[in-house]
KEKE-3310 file (N, C-alpha, C; in steps of 0.2 Angstrom, whole numbers, plus 5000, padded with zeros to 4 digits):
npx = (5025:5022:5029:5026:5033:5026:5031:5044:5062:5071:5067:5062:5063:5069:5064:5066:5077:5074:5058:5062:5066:5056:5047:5038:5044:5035:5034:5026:5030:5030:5015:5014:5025:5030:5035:5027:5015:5018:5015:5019:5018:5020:5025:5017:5010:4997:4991:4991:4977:4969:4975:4975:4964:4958:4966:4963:4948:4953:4958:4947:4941:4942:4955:4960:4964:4973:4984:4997:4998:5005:5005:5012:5018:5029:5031:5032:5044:5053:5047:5048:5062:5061:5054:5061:5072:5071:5062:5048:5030:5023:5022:5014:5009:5010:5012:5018:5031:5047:5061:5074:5070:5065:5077:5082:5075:5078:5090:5090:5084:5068:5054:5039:5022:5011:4998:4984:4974:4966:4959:4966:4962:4971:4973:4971:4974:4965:4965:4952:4945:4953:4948:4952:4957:4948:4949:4963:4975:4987:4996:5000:5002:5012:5021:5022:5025:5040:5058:5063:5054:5059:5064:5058:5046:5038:5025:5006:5003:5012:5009:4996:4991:4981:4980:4980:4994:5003:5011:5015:5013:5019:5013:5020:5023:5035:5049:5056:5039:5029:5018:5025:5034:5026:5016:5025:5030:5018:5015:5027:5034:5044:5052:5060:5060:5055:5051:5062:5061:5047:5037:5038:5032:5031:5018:5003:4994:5000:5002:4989:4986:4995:4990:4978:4981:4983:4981:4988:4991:4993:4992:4998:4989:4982:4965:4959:4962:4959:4943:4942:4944:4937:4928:4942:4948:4947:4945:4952:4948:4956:4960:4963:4967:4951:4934:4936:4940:4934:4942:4934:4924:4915:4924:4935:4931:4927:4937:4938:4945:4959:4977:4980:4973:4977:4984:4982:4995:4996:5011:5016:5028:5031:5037:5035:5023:5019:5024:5018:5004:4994:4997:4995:4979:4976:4980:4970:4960:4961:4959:4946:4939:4940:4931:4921:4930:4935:4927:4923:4934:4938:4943:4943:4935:4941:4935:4924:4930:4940:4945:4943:4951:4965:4964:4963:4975:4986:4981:4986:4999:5006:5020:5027:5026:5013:5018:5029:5039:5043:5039:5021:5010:4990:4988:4971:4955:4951:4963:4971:4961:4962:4977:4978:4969:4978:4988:4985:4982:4993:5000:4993:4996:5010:5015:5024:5041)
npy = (4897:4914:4930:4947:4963:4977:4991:5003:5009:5006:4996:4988:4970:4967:4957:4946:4932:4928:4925:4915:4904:4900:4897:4882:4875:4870:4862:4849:4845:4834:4830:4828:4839:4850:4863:4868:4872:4883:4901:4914:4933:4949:4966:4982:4990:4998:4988:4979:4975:4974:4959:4953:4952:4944:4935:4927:4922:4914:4904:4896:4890:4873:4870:4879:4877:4870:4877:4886:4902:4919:4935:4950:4965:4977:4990:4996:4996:4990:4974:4974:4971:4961:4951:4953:4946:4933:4928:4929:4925:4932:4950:4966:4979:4997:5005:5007:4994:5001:5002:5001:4991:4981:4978:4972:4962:4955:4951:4942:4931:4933:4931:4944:4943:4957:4962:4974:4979:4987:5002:5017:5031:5042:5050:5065:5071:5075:5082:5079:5090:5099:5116:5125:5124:5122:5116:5111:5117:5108:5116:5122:5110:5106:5117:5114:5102:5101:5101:5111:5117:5111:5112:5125:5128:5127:5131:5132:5147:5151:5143:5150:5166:5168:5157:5149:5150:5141:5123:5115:5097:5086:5071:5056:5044:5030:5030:5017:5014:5015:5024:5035:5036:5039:5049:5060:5062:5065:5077:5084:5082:5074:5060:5059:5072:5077:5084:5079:5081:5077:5065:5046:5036:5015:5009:5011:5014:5017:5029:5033:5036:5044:5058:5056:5059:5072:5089:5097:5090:5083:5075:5062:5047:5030:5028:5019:5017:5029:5027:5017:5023:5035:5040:5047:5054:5068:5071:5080:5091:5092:5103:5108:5120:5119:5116:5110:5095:5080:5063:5049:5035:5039:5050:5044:5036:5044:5051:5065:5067:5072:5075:5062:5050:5033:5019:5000:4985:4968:4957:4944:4931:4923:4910:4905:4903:4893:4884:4880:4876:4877:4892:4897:4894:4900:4914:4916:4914:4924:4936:4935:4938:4952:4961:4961:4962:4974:4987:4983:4984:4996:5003:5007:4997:4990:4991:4976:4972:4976:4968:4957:4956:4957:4940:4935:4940:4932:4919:4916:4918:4930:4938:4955:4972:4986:4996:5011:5008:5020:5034:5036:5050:5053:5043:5037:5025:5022:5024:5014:5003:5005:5002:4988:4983:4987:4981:4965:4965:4968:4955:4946:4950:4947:4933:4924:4925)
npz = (4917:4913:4906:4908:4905:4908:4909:4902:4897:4908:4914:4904:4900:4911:4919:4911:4911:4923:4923:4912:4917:4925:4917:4913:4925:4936:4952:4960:4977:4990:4999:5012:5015:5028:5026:5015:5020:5027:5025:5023:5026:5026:5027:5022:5036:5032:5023:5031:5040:5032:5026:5039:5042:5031:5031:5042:5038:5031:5037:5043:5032:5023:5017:5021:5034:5035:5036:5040:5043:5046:5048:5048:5051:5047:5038:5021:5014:5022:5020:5006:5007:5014:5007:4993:4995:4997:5008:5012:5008:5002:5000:5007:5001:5003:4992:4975:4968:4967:4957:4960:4971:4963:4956:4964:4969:4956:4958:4968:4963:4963:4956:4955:4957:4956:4962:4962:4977:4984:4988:4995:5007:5010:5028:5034:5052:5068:5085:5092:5100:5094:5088:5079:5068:5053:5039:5027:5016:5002:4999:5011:5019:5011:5016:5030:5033:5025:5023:5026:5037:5046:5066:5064:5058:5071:5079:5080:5077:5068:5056:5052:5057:5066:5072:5086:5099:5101:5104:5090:5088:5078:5070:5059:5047:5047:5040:5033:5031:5018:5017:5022:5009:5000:5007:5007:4993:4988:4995:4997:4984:4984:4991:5000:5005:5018:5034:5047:5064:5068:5079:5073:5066:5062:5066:5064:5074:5087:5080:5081:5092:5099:5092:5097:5110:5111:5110:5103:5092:5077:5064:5049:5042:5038:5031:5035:5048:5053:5052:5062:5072:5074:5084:5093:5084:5074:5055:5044:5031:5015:5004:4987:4979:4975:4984:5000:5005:5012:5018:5011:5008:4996:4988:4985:4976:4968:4962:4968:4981:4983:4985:4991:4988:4987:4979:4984:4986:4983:4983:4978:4978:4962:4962:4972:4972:4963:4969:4981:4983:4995:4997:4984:4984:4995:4988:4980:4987:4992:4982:4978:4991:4995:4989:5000:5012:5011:5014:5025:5034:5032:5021:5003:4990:4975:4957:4951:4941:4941:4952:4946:4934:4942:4947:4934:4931:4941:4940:4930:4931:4930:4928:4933:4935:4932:4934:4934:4944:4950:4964:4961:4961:4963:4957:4951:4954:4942:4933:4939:4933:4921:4916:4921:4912:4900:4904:4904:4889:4882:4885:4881:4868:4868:4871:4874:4885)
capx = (5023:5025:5031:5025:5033:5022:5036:5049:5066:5076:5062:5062:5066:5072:5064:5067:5080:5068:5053:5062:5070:5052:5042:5037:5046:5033:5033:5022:5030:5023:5009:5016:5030:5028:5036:5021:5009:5018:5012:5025:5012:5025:5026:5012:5004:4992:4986:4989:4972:4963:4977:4975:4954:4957:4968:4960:4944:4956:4959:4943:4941:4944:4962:4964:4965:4980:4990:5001:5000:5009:5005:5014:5018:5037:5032:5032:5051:5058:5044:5051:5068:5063:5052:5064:5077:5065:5063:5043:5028:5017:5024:5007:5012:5006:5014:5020:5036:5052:5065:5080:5068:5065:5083:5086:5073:5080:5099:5089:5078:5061:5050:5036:5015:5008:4992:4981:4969:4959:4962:4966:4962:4977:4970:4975:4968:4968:4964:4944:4945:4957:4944:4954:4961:4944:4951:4971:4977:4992:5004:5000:5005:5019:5025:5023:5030:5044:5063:5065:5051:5063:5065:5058:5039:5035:5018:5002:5001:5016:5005:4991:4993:4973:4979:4984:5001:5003:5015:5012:5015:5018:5013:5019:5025:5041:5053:5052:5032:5025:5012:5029:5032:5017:5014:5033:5028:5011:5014:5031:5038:5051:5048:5067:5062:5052:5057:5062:5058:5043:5037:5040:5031:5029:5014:4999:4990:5004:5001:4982:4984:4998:4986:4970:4982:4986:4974:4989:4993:4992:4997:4993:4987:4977:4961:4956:4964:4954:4938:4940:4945:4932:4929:4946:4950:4944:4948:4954:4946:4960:4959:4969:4964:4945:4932:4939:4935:4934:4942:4928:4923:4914:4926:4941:4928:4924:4943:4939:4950:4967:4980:4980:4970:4980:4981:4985:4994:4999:5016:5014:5033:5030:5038:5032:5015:5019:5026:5015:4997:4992:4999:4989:4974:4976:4980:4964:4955:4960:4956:4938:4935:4945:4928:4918:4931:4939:4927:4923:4940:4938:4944:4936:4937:4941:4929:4923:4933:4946:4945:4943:4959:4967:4963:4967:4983:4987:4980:4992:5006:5009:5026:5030:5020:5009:5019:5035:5046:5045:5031:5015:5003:4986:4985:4965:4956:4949:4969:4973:4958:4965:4983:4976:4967:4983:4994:4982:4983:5001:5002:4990:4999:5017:5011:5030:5045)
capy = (4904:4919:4934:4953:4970:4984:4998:5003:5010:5004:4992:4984:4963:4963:4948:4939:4930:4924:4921:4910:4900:4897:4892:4872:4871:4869:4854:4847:4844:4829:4833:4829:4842:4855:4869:4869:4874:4891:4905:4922:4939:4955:4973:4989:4991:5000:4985:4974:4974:4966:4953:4950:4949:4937:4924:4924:4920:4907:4897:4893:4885:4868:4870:4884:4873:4865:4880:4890:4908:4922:4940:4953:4972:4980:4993:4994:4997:4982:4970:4972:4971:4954:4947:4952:4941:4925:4927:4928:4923:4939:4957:4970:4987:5003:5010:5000:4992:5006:5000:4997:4986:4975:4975:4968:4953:4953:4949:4937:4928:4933:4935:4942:4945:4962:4962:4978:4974:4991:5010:5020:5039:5045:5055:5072:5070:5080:5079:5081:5096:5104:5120:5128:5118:5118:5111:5113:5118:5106:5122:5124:5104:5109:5124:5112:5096:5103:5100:5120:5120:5109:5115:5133:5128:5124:5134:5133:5151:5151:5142:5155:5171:5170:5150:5150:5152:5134:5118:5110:5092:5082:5064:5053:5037:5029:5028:5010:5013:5016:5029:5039:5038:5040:5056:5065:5061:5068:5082:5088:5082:5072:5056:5061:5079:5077:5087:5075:5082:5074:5057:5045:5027:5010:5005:5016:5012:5021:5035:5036:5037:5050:5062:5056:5064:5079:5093:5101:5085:5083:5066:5059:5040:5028:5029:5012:5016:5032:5026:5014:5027:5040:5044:5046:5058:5073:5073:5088:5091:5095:5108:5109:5122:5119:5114:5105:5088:5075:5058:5044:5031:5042:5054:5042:5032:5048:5055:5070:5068:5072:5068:5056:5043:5029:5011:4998:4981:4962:4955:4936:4929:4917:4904:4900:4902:4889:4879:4878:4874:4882:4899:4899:4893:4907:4922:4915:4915:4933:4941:4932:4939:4957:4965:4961:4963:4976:4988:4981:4985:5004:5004:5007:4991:4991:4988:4972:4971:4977:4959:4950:4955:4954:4935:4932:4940:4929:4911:4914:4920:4933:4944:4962:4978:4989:5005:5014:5009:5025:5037:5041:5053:5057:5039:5036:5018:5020:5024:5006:4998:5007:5000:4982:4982:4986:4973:4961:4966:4967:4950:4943:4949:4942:4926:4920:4929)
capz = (4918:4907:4909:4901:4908:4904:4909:4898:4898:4913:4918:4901:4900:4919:4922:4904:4912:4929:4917:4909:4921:4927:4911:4914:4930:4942:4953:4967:4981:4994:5003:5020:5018:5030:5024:5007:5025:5030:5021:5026:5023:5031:5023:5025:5040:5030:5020:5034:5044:5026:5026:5042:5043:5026:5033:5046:5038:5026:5043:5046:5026:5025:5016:5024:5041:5037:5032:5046:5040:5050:5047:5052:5047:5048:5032:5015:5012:5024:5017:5001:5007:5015:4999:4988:4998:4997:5017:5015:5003:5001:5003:5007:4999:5002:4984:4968:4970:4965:4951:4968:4973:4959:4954:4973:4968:4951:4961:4972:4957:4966:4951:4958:4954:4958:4962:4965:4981:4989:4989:5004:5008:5018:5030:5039:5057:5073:5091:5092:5102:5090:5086:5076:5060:5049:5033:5027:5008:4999:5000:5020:5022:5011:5021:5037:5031:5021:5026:5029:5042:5053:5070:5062:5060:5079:5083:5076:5074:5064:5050:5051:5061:5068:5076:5094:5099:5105:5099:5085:5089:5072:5069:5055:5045:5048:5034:5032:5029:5011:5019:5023:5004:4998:5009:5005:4985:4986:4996:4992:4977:4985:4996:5006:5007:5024:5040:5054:5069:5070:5079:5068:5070:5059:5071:5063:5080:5088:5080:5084:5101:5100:5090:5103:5116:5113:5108:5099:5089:5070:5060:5044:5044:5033:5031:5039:5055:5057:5053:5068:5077:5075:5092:5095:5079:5069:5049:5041:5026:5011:4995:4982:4970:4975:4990:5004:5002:5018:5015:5012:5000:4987:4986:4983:4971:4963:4961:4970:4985:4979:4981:4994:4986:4982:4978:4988:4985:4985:4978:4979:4976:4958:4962:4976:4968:4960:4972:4988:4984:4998:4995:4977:4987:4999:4986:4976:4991:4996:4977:4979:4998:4995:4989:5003:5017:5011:5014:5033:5037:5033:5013:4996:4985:4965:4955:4950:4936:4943:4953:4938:4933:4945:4948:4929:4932:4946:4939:4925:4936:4924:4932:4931:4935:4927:4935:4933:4949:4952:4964:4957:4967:4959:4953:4954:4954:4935:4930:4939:4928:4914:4916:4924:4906:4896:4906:4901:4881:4878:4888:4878:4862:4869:4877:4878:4886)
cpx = (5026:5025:5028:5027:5030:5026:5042:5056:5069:5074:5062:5066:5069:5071:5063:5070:5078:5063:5056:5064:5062:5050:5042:5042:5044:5034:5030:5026:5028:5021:5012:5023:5026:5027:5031:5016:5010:5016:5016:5021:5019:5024:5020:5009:4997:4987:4987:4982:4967:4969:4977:4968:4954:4961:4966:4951:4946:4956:4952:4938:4942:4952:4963:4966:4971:4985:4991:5003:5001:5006:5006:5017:5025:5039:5033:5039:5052:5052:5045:5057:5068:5057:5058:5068:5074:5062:5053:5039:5024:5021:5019:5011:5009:5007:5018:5027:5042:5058:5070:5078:5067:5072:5088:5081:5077:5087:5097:5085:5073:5058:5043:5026:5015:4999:4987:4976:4963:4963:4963:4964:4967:4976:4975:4970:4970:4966:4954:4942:4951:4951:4946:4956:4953:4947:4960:4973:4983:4996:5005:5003:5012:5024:5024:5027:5038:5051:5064:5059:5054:5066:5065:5050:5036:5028:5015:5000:5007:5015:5001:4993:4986:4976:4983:4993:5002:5007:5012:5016:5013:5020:5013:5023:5033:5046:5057:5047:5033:5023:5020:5033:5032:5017:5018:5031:5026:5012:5021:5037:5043:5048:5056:5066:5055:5057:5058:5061:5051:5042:5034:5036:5030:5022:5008:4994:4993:5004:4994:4985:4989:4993:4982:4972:4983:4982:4980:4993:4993:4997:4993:4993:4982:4970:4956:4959:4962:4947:4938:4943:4940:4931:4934:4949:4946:4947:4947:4953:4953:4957:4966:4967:4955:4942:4938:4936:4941:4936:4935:4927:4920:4918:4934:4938:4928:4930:4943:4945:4958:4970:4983:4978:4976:4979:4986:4986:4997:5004:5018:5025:5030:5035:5036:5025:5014:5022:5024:5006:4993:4991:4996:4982:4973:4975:4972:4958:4953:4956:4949:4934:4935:4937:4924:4924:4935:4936:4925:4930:4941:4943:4943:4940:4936:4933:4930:4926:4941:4951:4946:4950:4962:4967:4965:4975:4987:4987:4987:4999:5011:5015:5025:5027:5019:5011:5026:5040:5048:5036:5027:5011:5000:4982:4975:4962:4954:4959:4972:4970:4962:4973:4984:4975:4974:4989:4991:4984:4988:5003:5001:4992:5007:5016:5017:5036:5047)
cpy = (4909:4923:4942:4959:4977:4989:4998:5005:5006:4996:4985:4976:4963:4958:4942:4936:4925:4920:4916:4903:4898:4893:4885:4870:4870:4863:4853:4843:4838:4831:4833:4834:4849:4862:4870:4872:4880:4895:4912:4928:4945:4962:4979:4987:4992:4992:4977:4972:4970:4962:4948:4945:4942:4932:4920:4919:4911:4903:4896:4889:4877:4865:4876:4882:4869:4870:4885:4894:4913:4930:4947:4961:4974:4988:4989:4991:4991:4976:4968:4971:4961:4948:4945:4948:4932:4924:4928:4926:4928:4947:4962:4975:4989:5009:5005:5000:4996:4999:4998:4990:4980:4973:4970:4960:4950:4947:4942:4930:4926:4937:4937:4945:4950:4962:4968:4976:4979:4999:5012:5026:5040:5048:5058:5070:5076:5078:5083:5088:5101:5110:5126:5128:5116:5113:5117:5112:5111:5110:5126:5116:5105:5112:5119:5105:5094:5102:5106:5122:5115:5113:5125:5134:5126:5124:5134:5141:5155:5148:5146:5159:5169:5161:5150:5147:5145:5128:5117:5103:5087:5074:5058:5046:5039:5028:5021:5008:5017:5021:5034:5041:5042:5048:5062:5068:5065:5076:5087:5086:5076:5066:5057:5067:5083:5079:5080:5076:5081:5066:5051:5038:5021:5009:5010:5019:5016:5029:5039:5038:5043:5058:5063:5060:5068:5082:5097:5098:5086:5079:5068:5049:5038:5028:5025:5014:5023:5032:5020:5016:5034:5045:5046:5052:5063:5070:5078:5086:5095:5100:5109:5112:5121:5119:5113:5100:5085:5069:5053:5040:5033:5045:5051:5039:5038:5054:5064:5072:5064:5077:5063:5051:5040:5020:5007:4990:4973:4962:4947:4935:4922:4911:4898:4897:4894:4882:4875:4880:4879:4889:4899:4899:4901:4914:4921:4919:4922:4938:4941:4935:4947:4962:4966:4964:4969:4984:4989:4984:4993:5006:5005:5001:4994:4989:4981:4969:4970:4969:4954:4949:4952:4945:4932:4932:4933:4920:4910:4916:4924:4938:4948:4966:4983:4996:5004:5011:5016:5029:5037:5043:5051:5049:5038:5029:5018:5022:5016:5002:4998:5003:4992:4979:4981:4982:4966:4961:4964:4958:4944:4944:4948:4937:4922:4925:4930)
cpz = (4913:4910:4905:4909:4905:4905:4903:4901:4903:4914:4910:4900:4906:4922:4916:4908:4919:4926:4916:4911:4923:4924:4912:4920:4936:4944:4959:4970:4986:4999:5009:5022:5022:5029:5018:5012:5026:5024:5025:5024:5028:5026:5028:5029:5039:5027:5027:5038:5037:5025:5030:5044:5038:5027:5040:5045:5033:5030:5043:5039:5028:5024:5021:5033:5043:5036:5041:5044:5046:5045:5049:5048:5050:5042:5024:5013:5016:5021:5012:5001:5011:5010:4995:4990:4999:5004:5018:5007:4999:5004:5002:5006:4999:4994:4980:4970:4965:4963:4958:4970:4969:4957:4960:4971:4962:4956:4965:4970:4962:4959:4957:4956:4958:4954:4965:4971:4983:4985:4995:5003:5013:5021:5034:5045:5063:5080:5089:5095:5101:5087:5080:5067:5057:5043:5033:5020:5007:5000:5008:5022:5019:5016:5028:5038:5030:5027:5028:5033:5047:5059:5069:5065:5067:5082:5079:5074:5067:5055:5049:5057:5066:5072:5083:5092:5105:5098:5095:5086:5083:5073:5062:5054:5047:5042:5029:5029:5021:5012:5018:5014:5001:4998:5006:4996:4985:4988:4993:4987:4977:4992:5002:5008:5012:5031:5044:5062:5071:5075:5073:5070:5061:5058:5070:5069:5085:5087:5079:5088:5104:5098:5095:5110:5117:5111:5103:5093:5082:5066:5055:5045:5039:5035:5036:5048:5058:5057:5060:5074:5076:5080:5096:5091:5076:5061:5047:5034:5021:5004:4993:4975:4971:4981:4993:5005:5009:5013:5016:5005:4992:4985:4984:4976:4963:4961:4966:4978:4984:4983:4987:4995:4983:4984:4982:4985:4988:4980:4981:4976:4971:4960:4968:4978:4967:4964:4979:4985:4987:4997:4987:4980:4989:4995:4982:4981:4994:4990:4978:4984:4997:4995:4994:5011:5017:5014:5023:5036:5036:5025:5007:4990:4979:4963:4953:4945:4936:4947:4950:4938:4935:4948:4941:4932:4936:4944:4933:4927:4929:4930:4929:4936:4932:4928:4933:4935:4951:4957:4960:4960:4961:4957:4956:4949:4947:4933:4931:4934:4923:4913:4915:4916:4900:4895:4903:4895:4879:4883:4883:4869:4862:4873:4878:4880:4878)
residu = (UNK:UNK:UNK:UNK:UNK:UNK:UNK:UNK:UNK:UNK:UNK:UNK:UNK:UNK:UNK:UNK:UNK:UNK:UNK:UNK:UNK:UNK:UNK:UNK:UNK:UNK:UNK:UNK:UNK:UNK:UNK:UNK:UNK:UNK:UNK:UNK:UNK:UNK:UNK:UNK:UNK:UNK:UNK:UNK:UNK:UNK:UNK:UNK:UNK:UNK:UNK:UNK:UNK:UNK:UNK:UNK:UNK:UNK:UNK:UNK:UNK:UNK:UNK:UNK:UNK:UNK:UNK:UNK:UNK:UNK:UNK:UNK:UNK:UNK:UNK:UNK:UNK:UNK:UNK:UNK:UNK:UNK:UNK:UNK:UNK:UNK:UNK:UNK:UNK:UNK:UNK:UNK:UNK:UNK:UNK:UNK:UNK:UNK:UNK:UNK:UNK:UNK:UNK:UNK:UNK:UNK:UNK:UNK:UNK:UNK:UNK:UNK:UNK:UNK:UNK:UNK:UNK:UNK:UNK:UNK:UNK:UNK:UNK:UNK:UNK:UNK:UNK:UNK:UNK:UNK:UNK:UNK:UNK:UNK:UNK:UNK:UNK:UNK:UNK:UNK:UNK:UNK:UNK:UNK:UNK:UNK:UNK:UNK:UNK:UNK:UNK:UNK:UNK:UNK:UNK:UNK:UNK:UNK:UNK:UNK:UNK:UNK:UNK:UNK:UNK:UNK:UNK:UNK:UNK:UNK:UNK:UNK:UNK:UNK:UNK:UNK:UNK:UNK:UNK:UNK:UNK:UNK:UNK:UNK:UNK:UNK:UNK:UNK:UNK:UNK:UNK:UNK:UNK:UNK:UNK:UNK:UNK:UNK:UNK:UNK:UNK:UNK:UNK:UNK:UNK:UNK:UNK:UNK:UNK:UNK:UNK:UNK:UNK:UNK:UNK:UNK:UNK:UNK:UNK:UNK:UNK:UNK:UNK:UNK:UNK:UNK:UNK:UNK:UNK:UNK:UNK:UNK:UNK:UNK:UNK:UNK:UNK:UNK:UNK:UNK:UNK:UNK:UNK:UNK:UNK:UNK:UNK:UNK:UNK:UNK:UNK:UNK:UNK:UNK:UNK:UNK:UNK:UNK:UNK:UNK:UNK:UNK:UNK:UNK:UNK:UNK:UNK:UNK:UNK:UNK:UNK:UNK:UNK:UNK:UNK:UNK:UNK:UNK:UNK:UNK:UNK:UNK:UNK:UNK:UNK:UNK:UNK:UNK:UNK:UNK:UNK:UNK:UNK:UNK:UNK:UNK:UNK:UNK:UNK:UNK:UNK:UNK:UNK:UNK:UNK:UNK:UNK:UNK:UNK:UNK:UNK:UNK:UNK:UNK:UNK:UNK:UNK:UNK:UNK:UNK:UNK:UNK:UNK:UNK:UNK:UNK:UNK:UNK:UNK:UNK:UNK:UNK:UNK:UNK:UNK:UNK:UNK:UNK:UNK:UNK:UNK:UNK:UNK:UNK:UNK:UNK:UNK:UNK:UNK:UNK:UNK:UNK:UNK)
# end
């Protein structure tokens, strides 16, 4: 296995000392052990429903018939807090893995492959007979998200004067979840500097059905989990500085819904890449299905290339990743190719730790 860190400063050589502990120490195991069968998938809810549809479709392969894989969602943040700890095989993210977090696999020698898989559109949504709430600015979710509209911001006419004088009943991610992040990031600046009196859930599904009942509701949530809930939800078209743009597939393809297009991914622990057959099969099997099911599932797939890579990266169990460790709103899927591609290059011009 080799190793290339495309970030600098802090990030720089954190996992020379795992790489090299790996190089030439793969070993095949005997086929009758069982534990080479399980397969551990836990993290984002968000990216749970395509890991779930593709291991379901890996059961019904012919290897995928022997393997015992489990898929389960607890968020982004405890996902990586049970990756890093070697406690599963796959951790789904909904935002690249933050420096805390590497330095917790570091501590626990979990080298691990990041693998870009789909995009998401974060959607703003509302109760279908909300009549009021056409589209909602950047600096109106501001002012309503914000840790100084805690128990201030209550009413909808408190947001606009012209909006009834009726609760506003707030729905978002749990501080566990990636989306809850994500959201904090994009919208204000700060992924801790969200009000709390809102309801607060893991369980995205949870917090349809919260939205679907009230008429004076208002969540955000992925995109896939309101496209299968349509009948159930309105989305609230965003502007920032221009139109107001609806989430949807062309408009994440085509960078214009900003800024809550972002990328979504897999973190395969290397070594046990390297050490259960199975689970190489299986990640192989998910890069290969990803573009077809990712958009059945309600997500916009990378492009084809984007695939590629990612399936090089992957056979060659290159570690690191291609971000900071730190947020990034804004990111859009040609800036992923663009990085995917650079990881690649400097990989390919340091081919040993």
């Amino acid at each position: 296995m080799r190793f290339h860190q495309f970030s600098r400063g802090l990030l720089k050589g954190m996992f020379l000392l795992i790489a090299a502990t790996l190089v030439g120490c793969a070993t095949e195991a005997a086929s009758n052990d069982p534990t080479l069968r399980v397969i551990r998938i836990d993290g984002s809810s968000t990216v749970y429903p395509i890991s779930k549809a593709i291991a379901e479709e890996f059961k019904t392969t012919p290897n995928g018939q022997e393997a015992d894989i489990s898929v389960a969602f607890s968020g982004t943040s405890a996902g990586f807090r049970a990756f890093c700890s070697g406690k599963i095989d796959i951790s789904d993210a909904s935002r690249p893995i933050l420096i805390a977090e590497m330095n917790e696999c570091i501590a626990n020698g979990v080298p691990f492959i990041e693998l870009p898989i789909a995009f998401d559109a974060l959607t703003i949504a509302v109760h279908p007979q909300n009549t009021w709430l056409k589209a909602i600015s950047v600096p109106e979710l501001k002012k309503l998200w914000e840790k100084a509209a805690e128990k201030k911001l209550t009413r909808w006419n408190q947001l606009r004067p012209d909006f009834p004088n009726a609760p506003i009943v707030l729905w978002g991610a749990g501080q566990d979840s990636g989306t809850f992040d994500y959201f904090n990031e994009a919208i204000l600046g700060n992924k801790r500097g969200s009000r709390t009196d809102y309801k607060a859930s893991e369980d995205d599904n949870e917090i349809v059905a919260g939205i679907a009942g009230d008429v004076n509701a208002l969540g955000y949530l992925p995109y896939a989990y309101y496209v299968a809930n349509q009948n159930r939800l309105r989305a609230v078209p965003i502007s920032e500085g221009r139109d107001a743009i609806l989430p949807a597939v062309e408009t994440v393809q085509n960078s214009t819904y900003q800024p809550l297009s972002r990328p979504l991914f897999l973190y395969v622990n290397a070594k046990y890449a390297q050490d259960k057959p199975l689970l190489r099969q299986f990640v192989e099997y998910y890069i290969q299905q990803a573009p077809m099911v990712v958009p059945k599932v309600g997500y916009v797939p990378l492009t084809p290339e984007g695939y590629r890579l990612a399936g090089i990266q992957f056979i060659r169990l290159e570690v690191g990743t291609a971000f900071k460790g730190v947020p990034e709103p804004d990111v859009t899927i040609e800036e992923v190719l663009r990085r995917q591609v650079i990881f690649q290059e400097a990989h390919a011009n340091n081919p040993t730790p």
